[in-house]
N, C-alpha and C positions, 0 to 999 in steps of 0.2 A: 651593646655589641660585645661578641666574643673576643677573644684577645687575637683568634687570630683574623677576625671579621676588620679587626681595627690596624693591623699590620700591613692587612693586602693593600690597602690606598697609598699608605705610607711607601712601600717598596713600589708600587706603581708609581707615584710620582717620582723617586729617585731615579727609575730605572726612563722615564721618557726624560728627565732632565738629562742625563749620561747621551740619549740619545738624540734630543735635539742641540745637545752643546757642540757634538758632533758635525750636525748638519750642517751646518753654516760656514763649517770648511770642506766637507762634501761640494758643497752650494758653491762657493770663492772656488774652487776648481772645476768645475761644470763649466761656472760661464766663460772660462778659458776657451771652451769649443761650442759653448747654445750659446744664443741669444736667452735673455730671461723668459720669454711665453714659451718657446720650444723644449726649455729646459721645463718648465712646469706643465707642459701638457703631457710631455714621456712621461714624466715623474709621477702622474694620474693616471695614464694609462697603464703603470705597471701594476701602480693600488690598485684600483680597478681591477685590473684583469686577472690579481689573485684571488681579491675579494668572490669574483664569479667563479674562478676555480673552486675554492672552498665554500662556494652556495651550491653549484653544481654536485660535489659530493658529500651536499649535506651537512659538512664539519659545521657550517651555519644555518641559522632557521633567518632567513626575511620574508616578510611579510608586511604589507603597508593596505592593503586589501579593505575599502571599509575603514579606512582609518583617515582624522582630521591632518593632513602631512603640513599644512600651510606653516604653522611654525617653524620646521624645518627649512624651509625656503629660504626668511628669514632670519634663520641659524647661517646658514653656509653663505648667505651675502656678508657678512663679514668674516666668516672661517668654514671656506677657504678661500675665497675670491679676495675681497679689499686686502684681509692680511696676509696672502704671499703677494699679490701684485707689489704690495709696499716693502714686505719683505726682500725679495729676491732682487728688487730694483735696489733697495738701500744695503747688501750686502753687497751687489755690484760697486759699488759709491763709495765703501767705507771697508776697513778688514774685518776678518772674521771674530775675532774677541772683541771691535767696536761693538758690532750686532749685536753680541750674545750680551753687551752692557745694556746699550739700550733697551734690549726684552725684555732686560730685567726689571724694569720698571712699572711692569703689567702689575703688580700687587698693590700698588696704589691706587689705579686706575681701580682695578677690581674691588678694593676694600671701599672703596667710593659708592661706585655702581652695585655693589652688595648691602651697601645700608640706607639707598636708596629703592632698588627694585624687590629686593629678598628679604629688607627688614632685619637682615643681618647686625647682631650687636658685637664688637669687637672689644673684648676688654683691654681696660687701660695698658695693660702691662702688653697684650697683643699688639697694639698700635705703636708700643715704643721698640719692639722687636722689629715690628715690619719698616718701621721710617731706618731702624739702624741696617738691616738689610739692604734697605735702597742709600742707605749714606755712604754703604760701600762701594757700592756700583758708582755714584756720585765722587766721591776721592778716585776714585781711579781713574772714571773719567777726565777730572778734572790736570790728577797729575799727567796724564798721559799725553794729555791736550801739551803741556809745557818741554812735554819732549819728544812728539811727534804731532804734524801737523792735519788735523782732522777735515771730514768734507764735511760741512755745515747744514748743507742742502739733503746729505744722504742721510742724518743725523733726523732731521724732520720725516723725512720720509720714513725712517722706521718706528718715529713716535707715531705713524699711521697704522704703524703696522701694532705699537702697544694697544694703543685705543680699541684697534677691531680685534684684539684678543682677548681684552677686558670684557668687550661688549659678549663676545663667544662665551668665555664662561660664566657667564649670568644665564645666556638663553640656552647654554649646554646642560647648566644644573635645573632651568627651568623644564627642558625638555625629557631631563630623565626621569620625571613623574609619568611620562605617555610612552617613552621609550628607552629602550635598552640601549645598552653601550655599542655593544655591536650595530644594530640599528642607526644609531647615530650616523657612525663613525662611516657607513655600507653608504647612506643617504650623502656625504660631504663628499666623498671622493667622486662618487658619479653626478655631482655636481663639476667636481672640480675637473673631471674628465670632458665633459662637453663643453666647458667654459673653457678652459684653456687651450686645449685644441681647437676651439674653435676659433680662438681670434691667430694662434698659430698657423695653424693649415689655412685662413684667407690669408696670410701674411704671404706665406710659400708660394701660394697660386698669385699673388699679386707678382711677386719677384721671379714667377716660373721658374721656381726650385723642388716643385714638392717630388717630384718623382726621386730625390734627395733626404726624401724629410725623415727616416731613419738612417740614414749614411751613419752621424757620428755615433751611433752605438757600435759602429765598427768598433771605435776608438775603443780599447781595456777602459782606460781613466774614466770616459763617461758615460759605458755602460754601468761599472762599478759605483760612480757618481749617482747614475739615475736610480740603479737598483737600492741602491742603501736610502736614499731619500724617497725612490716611492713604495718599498714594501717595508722598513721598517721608520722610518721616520714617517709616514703615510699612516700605513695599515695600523702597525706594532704601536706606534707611540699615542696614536691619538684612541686608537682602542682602552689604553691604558689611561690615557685624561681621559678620555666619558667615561667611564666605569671610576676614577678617581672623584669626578665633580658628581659623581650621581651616589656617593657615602659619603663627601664631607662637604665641609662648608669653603663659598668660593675662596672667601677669603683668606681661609688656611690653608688650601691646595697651589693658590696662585705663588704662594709664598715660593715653592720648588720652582717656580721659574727661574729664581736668583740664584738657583743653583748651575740655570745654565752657561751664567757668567764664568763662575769659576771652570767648567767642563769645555766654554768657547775658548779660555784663556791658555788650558793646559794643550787644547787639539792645535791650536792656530802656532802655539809654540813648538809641539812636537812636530806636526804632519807639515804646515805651511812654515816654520822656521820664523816667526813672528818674533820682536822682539818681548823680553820679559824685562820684567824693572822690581823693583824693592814693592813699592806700592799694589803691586797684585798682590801682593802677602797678604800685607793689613788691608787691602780689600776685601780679599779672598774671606779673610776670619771676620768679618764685618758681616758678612752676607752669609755664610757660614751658622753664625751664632742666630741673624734672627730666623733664618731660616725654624732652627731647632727650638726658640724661645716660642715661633709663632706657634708650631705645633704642641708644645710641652703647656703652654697655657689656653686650653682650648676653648671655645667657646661655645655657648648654646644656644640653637634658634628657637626661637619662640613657637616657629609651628614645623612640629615634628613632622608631619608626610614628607617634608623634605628627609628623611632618613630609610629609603626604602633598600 
């Protein structure tokens, strides 16, 4: 790889960690006016309806024409389906720096399922980066648990949500042998547009409210809310993971999750007024370092077509 071939991943995964650390306080303020499937089905229908805008003029090529799509299917049943149902219910449950701990725990999960399904070898010095990464997230939760009182139940509920994001980027890096990032990314949201909506809109029809069912984008907060989660936490960010999982290994991309900790920590402090404590620090630099060690010590897979 060219030097700047090996940069692009790198700054792609920074720039969706920034953006989903984000989310999750986007998200803790949405459900102030949606219910969670209402908020997720706007938040598809905006992806979505840009995605078409920019097929319509072209800015994109899709095409599925003749082509085996069935793995895709079972891509988008766990992202985006099981992992925002788990998601958006367990930020509902928990604050928004809890969530962005808990995410962070995807690089285990992933480093698992990548030496399992990918054949993925992780060298020694990689695996003691990635556990010190996660021991960060781990002290902070722990401290924070002793001086605020956490919800237990929403806490599981978003290890649903690590699980089906692990599972994602195994079948995300699997998928990018037959297709492209954009492709991916085109295939999940119109996924996630009929699924969401669709258990939203019979909700509305059951409660004879739909003729209501865009009302709160009146609202500034949750149109600003839906737009920032469904065209750049949607479109922008997951464009940037499939095109990141489809030039590195799962393992060392998954790593930039834990970066969403420290990005949930700094928003939920700024935007929501969350408290902060000593122990974000020496978490922060915990998660921080392996972050940079997982990358800096990289590893090779054994069968290269995974590098296209």
């Amino acid at each position: 790889m060219a030097k700047k071939e090996e940069m692009l991943p790198i700054l792609s995964g920074l720039l969706v960690a920034v953006i989903f650390g984000f989310s999750f306080t986007f998200t803790k303020g949405a459900l102030e006016i949606l219910d969670p499937f209402h908020l997720l089905g706007l938040r598809f229908l905006f992806a979505s309806s840009l995605l078409w805008v920019l097929r319509l003029f072209k800015v994109i090529k899709i095409d599925f024409s003749g082509r085996r799509i069935k793995p895709l299917f079972f891509l988008t049943l766990f992202q985006p389906v099981l992992y925002f149902i788990c998601e958006v219910t367990g930020v509902d449950m928990t604050s928004a720096s809890e969530s962005g701990m808990m995410i962070s725990l995807i690089p285990v999960v992933v480093a698992i399922l990548g030496v399992i399904f990918l054949k993925e070898k992780p060298s020694s010095k990689q695996w003691i980066f990635i556990f010190l990464s996660v021991a960060g997230v781990i002290f902070i939760t722990i401290m924070r648990g002793s001086e605020v009182e956490g919800n237990f139940i929403g806490m599981l509920v978003l290890l649903g949500a690590v699980f089906s994001a692990g599972a994602f980027n195994i079948l995300s890096r699997k998928s990018s042998l037959y297709f492209n990032a954009i492709e991916i990314t085109f295939f999940m949201m119109m996924v996630g547009l009929v699924v969401f909506n669709g258990i939203s809109v019979t909700d509305h029809v059951i409660k004879g409210t739909l003729t209501s069912y865009f009302s709160p984008l009146l609202n500034p907060s949750a149109f600003f809310a839906v737009a920032y989660l469904g065209i750049l936490s949607s479109v922008v960010a997951f464009f940037m993971l499939n095109f990141m999982l489809s030039k590195i290994e799962a393992t060392k991309s998954a790593v930039f999750g834990n970066l969403v900790t420290v990005v949930s920590i700094i928003a939920g402090i700024l935007v929501l007024g969350e408290p902060f404590y000593w122990f974000h620090v020496v978490g922060a630099i915990l998660i921080l370092l392996g972050v940079w060690g997982t990358n800096y010590y990289g590893i090779k897979l054994p069968n290269t077509e995974m590098d296209n």
